[in-house]
N, C-alpha and C positions, 0 to 999 in steps of 0.2 A: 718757868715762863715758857719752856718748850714744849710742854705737854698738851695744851690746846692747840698751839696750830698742826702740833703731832699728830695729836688724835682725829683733829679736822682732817688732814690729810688721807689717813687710816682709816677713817672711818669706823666698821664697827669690828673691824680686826685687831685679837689679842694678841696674839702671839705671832712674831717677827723671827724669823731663823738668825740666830747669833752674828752671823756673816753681814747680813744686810743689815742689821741693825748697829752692828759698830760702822756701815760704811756710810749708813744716815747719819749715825751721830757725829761723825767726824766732817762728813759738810755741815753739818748744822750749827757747830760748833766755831765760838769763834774764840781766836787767840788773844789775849789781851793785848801784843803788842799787830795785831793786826793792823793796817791800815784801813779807816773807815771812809774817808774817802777816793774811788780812781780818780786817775787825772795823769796826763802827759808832761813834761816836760823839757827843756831844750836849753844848752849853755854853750857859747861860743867863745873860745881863748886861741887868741891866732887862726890856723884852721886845723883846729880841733874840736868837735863835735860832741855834746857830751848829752845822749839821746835817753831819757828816763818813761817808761810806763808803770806804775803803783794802780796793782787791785786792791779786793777785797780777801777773808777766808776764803768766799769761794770759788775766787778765779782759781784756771785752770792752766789757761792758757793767753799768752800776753806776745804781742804783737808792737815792734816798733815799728815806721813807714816813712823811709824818705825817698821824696821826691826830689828829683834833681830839677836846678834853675829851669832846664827845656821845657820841664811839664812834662817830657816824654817816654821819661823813663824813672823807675821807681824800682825799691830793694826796700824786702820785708825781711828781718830779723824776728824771727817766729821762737818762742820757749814753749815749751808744752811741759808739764809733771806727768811723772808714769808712777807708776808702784813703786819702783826702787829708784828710781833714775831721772835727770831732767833729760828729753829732747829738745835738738834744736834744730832748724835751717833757716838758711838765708837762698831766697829767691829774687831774683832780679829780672824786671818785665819790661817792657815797652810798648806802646801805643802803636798802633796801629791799623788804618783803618777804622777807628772810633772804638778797638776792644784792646784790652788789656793782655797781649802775649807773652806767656812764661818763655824766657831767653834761658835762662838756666836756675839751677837748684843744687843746692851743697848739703848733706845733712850733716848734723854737726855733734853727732849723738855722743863721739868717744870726747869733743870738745868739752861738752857737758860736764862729761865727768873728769873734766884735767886727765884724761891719759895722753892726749894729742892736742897740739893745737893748729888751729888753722887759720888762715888769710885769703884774702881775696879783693878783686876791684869791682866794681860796677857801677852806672846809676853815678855818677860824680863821688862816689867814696871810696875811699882805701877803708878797708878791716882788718883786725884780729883777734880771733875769741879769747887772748888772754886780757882783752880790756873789758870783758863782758863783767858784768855782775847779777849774782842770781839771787833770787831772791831768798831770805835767809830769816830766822832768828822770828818767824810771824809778819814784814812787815811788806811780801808780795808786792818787791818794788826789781824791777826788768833795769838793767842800767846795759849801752852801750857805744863804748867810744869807736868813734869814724873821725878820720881826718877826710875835711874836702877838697875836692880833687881841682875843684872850679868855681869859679867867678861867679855869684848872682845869688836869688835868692831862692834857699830849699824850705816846704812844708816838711813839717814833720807830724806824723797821725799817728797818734795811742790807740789801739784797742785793746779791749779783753774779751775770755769769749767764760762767760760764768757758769758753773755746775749746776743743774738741777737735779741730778744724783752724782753718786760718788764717780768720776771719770766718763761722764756723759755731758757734754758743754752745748750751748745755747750756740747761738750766730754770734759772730763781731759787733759789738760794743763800743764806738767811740767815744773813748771819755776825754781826750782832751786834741787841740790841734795848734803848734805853733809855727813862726814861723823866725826862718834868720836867713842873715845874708853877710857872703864871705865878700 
């Protein structure tokens, strides 16, 4: 089934260098326990936040977003996949003026990989990357717990941002948007 829209692509090129052609087939390929549907999702227990993003095979990179009650300020929980490794950061913004200003940025990359963990506040949430969960086993689902800090009610925004070659991603993607209130 993957040979016409292959060859559509290829056009009237036979031959593919070994490199680029396992890193086509491995976008193009999807896992069985993949998730076929993105989508966002949000659960609230006391205040504790339990913030979900699920792509597809070929997200890349996945994007949690809450907004604190104000509306003013907002903290993104970023995952990206590398070769070997996941990246992470959390950036926390604020409004201002009608534009969106980065207040600070944490990268999170030894978190990643459990050698270090980290915490931090912002944006009406507490964090820590050992609540994070990564996506695992095919099923390209971003999990992350926040306790809230404050009263009222937070957006939460799913995006992803999907490959169209192997480690080359498209724009942000919003696949889903909820909302809850502490």
């Amino acid at each position: 089934m993957l040979a016409t829209p292959l060859r559509a692509r290829l056009g009237n090129h036979r031959l593919l260098p070994a490199a680029a052609g396992l890193a086509l087939a491995a976008v193009l390929l999807v896992p069985s326990g993949a998730a076929a549907n993105p989508g966002a999702s949000a659960t609230l227990s006391g205040s504790t936040l339990n913030a979900a993003v699920t792509g597809n095979a070929r997200v890349g990179v996945w994007r949690v977003r809450i907004v604190a009650p104000s509306g003013r300020e907002r903290i993104d929980f970023v995952l990206r996949t590398g070769d070997i490794a996941w990246h992470g950061a959390v950036r926390v913004s604020q409004l201002r003026n009608g534009r969106w200003t980065l207040v600070s940025r944490r990268a999170l990359d030894g978190s990643m990989r459990r050698l270090e963990q980290a915490s931090g506040r912002g944006a009406g949430v507490r964090w820590n990357s050992a609540s994070f969960r990564l996506p695992r086993n095919g099923d390209a689902r971003f999990e992350v717990n926040v306790e809230l800090t404050r009263k009222g009610s937070y957006r939460i925004v799913g995006a992803v941002r999907v490959a169209s070659e192997a480690f080359t991603y498209g724009p942000w993607k919003t696949v889903g948007r909820v909302s809850v209130s502490r």
